[in-house]
N, C-alpha and C positions, 0 to 999 in steps of 0.2 A: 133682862138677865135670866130669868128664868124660865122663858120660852126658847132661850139657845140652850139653856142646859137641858129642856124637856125634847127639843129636836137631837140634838147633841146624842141622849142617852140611848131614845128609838133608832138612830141609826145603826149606836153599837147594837141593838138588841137584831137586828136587820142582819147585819155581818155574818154572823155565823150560818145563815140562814142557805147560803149559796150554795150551788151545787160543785160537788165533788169536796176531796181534803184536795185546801192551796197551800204554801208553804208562802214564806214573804220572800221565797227569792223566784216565785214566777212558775216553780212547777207544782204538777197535779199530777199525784198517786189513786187517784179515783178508791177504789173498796182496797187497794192494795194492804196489807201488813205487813209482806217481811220480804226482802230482796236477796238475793242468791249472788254472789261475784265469787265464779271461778278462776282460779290461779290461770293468768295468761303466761304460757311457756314462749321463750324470744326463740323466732324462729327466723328470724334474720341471721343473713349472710355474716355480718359481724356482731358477735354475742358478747354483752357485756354480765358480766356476772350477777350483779346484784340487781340487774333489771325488771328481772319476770317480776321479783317479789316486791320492789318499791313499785311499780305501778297498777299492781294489784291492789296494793295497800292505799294507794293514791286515790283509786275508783271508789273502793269501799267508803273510807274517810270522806268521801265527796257526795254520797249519798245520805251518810250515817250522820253529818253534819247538816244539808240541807231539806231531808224531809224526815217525817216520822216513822218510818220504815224500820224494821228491826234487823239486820243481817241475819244468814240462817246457810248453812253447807247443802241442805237438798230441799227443794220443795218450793223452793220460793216463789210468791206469787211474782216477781219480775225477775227473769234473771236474764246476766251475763256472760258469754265464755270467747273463748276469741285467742288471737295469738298477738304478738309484737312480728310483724313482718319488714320495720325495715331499722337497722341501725345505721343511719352514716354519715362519716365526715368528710365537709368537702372545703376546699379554702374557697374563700368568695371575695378577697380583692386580696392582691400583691403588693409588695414593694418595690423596690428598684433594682431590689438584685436578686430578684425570683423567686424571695420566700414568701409564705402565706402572713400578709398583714394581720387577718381576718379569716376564721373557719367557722362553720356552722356544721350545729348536731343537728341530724331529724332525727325525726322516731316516726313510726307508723305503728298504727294497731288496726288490726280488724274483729272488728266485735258482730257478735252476733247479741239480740235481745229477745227476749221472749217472754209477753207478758203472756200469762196466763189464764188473766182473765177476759182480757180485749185484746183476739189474736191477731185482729189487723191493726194493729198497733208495731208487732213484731220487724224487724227489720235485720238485715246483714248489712254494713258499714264499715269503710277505711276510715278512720281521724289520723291524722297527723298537724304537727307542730315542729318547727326549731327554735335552736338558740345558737346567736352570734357569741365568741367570744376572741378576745384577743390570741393573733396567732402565736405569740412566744410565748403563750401558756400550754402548760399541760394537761389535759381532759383528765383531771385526777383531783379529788380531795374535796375541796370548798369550788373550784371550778366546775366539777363534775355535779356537786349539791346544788348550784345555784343552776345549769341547765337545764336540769330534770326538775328542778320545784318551779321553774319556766313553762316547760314544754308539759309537762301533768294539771298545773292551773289550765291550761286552753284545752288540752285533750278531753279531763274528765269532765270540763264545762260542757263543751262540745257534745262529747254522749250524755250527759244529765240533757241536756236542753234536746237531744234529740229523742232521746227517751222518754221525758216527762212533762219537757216548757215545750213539746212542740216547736222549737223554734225552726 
């Protein structure tokens, strides 16, 4: 017993020992300390109001949750700026009497990144994501909350993990 608690302990002492800061969800801010997310204005053909600012807010919360990065308006050692390029609904199966059974939202964004401290790091990228929803609903209310808290979980995943998990 007390040759696994003596292996056991050296490991944790081992741990911290590795290189770069890892978070436990897989990415690495290397000497990073504060990230920059500029407000992305929807510059798509159909503009929905409250979009620029829930998906900004979406990115932020998605860093500010998964690494130890502090947010910051200018200077950041990583940052993001970028637009919303595409809004749209489109029906994706019918019924019998030609109305949409099923419609889907996309979103697109294109982000540009800039780390600052390792600039081949830097990239410019489209993410996009949908969400199916019943067609006799209306894109409005708690329909419209549950597609965007759909479509922003893959998106901001997507740029963290391109950003920082390398994926």
């Amino acid at each position: 017993m007390k040759k696994i608690l003596l292996r056991f302990g050296f490991l944790l002492f081992l741990l911290p020992l590795g290189c770069g800061v890892y978070s436990f969800t897989g990415g690495s801010t290397g000497d990073a300390e504060t990230v920059q997310i500029d407000y992305f204005p929807n510059m798509a053909v159909l503009v929905e109001p409250t979009l620029s600012q829930e998906f900004t807010l979406a990115l932020q919360d998605r860093f500010l949750r998964q690494t130890n990065l502090k947010l910051t308006d200018t200077g950041g050692d990583l940052r993001f700026e970028g637009e919303i390029t595409q809004y749209r609904i489109i029906p994706i199966a019918a019924t019998a009497d030609q109305t949409a059974a099923q419609n889907r939202l996309t979103i697109g964004v294109k982000v540009r990144y800039y780390n600052r401290l390792i600039e081949e790091d830097n990239f410019e990228q489209t993410f996009s994501f949908y969400s199916d929803y019943d067609g006799s609903l209306q894109l409005t209310g708690s329909v419209l909350e549950s597609a965007y808290e759909e479509i922003f979980e893959r998106i901001t995943q997507d740029i963290f993990n391109a950003a920082v998990a390398k994926w």
